[in-house]
C-alpha positions as a printed NumPy array, in Angstrom:
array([[ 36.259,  13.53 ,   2.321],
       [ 35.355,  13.338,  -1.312],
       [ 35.419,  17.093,  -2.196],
       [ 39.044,  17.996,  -0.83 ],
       [ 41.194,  16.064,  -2.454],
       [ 39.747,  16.105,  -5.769],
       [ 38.441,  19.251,  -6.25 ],
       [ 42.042,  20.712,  -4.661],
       [ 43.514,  18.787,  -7.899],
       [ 40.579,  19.966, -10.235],
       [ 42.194,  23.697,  -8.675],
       [ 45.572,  22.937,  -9.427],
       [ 44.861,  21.736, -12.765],
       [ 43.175,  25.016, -13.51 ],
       [ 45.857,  27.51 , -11.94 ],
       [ 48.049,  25.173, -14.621],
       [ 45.898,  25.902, -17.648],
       [ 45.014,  22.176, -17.834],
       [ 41.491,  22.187, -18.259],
       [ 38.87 ,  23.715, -19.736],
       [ 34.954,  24.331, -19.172],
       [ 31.871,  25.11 , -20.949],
       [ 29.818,  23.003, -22.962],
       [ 31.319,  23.96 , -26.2  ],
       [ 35.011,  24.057, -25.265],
       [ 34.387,  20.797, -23.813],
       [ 32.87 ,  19.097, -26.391],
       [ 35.677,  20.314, -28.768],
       [ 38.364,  18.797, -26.495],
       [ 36.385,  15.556, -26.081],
       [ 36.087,  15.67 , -30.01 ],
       [ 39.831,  16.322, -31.064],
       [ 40.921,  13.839, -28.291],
       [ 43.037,  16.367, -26.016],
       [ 40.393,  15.295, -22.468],
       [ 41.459,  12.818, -20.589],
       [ 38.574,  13.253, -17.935],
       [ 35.302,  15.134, -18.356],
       [ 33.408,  16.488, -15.287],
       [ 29.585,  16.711, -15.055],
       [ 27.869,  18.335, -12.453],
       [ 24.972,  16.55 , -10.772],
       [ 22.723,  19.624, -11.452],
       [ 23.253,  19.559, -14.96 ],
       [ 20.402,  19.114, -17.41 ],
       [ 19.264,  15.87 , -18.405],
       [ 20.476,  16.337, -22.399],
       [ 23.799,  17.939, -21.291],
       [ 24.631,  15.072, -18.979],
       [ 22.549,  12.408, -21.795],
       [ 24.801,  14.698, -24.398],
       [ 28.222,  14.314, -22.588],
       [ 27.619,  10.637, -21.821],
       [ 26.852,   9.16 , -25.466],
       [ 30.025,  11.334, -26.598],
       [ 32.728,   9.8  , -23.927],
       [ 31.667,   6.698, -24.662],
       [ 32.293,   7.244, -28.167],
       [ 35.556,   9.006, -27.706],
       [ 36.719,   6.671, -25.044],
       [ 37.239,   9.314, -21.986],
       [ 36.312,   8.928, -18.817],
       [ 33.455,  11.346, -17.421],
       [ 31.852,  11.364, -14.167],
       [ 29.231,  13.158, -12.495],
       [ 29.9  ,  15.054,  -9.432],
       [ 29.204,  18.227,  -7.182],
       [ 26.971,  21.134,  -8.288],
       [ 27.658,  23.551, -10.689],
       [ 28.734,  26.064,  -8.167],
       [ 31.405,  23.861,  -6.67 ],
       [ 33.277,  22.974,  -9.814],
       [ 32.96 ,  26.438, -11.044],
       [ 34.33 ,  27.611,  -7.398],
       [ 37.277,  25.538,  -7.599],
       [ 38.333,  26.194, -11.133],
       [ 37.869,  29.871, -10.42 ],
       [ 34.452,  31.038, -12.412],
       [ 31.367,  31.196, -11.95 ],
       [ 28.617,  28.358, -12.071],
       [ 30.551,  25.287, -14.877],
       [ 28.426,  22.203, -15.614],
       [ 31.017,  20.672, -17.487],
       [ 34.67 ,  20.511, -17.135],
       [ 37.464,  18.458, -19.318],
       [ 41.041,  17.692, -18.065],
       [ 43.506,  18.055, -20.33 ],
       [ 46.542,  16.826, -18.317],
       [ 46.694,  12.784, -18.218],
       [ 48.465,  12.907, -14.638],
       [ 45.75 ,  15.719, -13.277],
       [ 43.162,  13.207, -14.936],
       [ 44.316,  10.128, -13.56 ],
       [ 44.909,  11.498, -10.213],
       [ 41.104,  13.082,  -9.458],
       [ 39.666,  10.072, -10.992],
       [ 41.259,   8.358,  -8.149],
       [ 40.277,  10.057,  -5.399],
       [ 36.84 ,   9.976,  -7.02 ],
       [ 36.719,   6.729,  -7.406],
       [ 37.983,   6.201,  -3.635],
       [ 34.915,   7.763,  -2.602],
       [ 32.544,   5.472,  -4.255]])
């Protein structure tokens, strides 16, 4: 199933301090080239996922879009996150896979 393997690495990347969410923290890890993988959720906003999408390209990182707001907040322990980065190449490379298996 899509959601337990990746999103059990998206929590184990958080209890590591690997990641970080919010749309300005985000874009400031995206910028100074510490995110290896940014997270949209599907329920974003059309200019936050338009906003997100024009700046990995730029900056060369991987994003996706996947599960709701509430999920990715659940599993990194907040409250509703619309944007996540990954700042841990292994945690990146590893949920990118098992999203990517799901495709």
């Amino acid at each position: 199933m899509k959601s337990d393997k990746a999103l059990s690495m998206l929590g184990l990347a958080a209890r590591a301090g690997r990641i970080v969410s919010g749309e300005f923290t985000v874009e400031k890890e995206v910028k100074s080239g510490r995110a290896y993988l940014v997270l949209i959720a599907e329920d974003a906003s059309e200019n936050t996922r338009k906003k997100f999408q024009n700046m990995c390209e730029f900056y060369e990182v991987p994003m996706r879009l996947c599960y709701d707001r509430e999920r990715l907040g659940h599993f990194i322990g907040k409250d509703f996150r619309a944007s996540v980065a990954i700042l841990d190449e292994g945690f990146a490379d590893n949920i990118l896979k098992h999203l990517n298996s799901q495709i």
